[in-house]
C-alpha positions in Angstrom: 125.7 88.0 100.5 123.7 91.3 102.2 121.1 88.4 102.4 122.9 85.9 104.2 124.2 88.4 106.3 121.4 90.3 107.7 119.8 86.5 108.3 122.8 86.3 110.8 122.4 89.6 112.4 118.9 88.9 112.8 119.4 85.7 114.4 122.0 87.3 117.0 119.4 90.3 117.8 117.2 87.1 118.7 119.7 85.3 120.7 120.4 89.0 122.6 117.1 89.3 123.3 116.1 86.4 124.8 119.5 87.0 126.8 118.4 90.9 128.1 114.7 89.8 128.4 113.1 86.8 130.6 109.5 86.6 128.6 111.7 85.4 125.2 113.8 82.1 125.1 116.0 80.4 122.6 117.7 77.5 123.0 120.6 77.8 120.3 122.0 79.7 117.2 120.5 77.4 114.8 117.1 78.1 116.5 118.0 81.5 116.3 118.8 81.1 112.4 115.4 79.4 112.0 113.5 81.7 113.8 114.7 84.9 112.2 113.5 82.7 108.8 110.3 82.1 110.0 109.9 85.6 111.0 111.0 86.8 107.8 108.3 84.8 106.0 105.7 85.4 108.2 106.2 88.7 107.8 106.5 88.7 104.0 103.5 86.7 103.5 101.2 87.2 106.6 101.5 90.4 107.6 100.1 92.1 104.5 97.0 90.2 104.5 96.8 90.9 108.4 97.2 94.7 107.9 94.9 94.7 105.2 92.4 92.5 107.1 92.6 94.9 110.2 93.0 98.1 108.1 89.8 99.6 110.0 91.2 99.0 113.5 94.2 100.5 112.7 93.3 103.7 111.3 90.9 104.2 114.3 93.6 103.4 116.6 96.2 105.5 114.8 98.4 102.9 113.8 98.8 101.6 116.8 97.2 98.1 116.0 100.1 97.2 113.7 102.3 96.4 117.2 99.3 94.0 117.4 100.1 92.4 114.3 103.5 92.7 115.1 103.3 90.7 118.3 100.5 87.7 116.9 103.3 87.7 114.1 106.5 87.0 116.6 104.0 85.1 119.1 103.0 82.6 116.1 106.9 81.8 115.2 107.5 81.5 118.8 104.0 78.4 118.8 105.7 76.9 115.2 109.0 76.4 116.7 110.4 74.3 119.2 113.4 76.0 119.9 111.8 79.8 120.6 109.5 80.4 122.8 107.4 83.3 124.4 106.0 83.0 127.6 103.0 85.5 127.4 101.2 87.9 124.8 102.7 90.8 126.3 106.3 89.5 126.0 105.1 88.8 122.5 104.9 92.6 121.9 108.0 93.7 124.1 109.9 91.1 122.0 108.8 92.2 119.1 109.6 95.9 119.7 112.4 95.2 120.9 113.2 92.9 117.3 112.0 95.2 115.4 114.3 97.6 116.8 117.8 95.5 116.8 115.8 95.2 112.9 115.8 98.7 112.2 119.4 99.4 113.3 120.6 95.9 111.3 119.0 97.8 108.1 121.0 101.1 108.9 124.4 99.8 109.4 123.8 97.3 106.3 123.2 100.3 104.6 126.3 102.0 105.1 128.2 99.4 104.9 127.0 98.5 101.5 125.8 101.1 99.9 123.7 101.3 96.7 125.5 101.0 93.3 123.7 103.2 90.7 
């Protein structure tokens, strides 16, 4: 149920981004629902190997390469899909701080809502 949930929440951060910033577009909910899905995957399968891949980079740019990753990450859902699009690289990485963001605060506010059982 958290699951199903947090899907949803992700797919209305989507939906208010592409409303509060031009370089991001989505054309529905269900667009919305599939993108947050593909994000999800890409990011559970992807960006590992990426980060690994890149691990050099990163440490000599302090960590800040991972917002690269990020970015190619939401920038590749946005070329899979049909209904979510990205105009540019750099709304790629706006979008996906921005994301990650609406992300973060999703996580905290599932978290109180649903605390852990011990």
């Amino acid at each position: 149920m958290k699951t199903l949930l947090r899907w949803f929440l992700l797919a209305a951060a989507l939906l208010l981004l592409a409303h509060l910033y031009p370089g991001v577009e989505v054309k529905s909910f269900v667009s919305a629902l599939i993108a947050a899905l593909v994000l999800g995957l890409l990011n559970t399968l992807l960006r590992p190997i990426l980060v690994l891949l890149t691990l050099p980079v990163t440490v000599l740019s302090l960590g800040l390469f991972l917002f690269v990753i990020n970015a190619l990450m939401f920038w590749a859902a946005a070329k899979l899909l049909d209904g979510f699009a990205v105009s540019d690289f750099g709304a790629a990485l706006v979008g996906s701080l921005i994301y990650s963001l609406c992300g973060m605060v999703i996580d905290v506010a599932m978290e109180r809502l649903f605390p852990a059982v011990e």
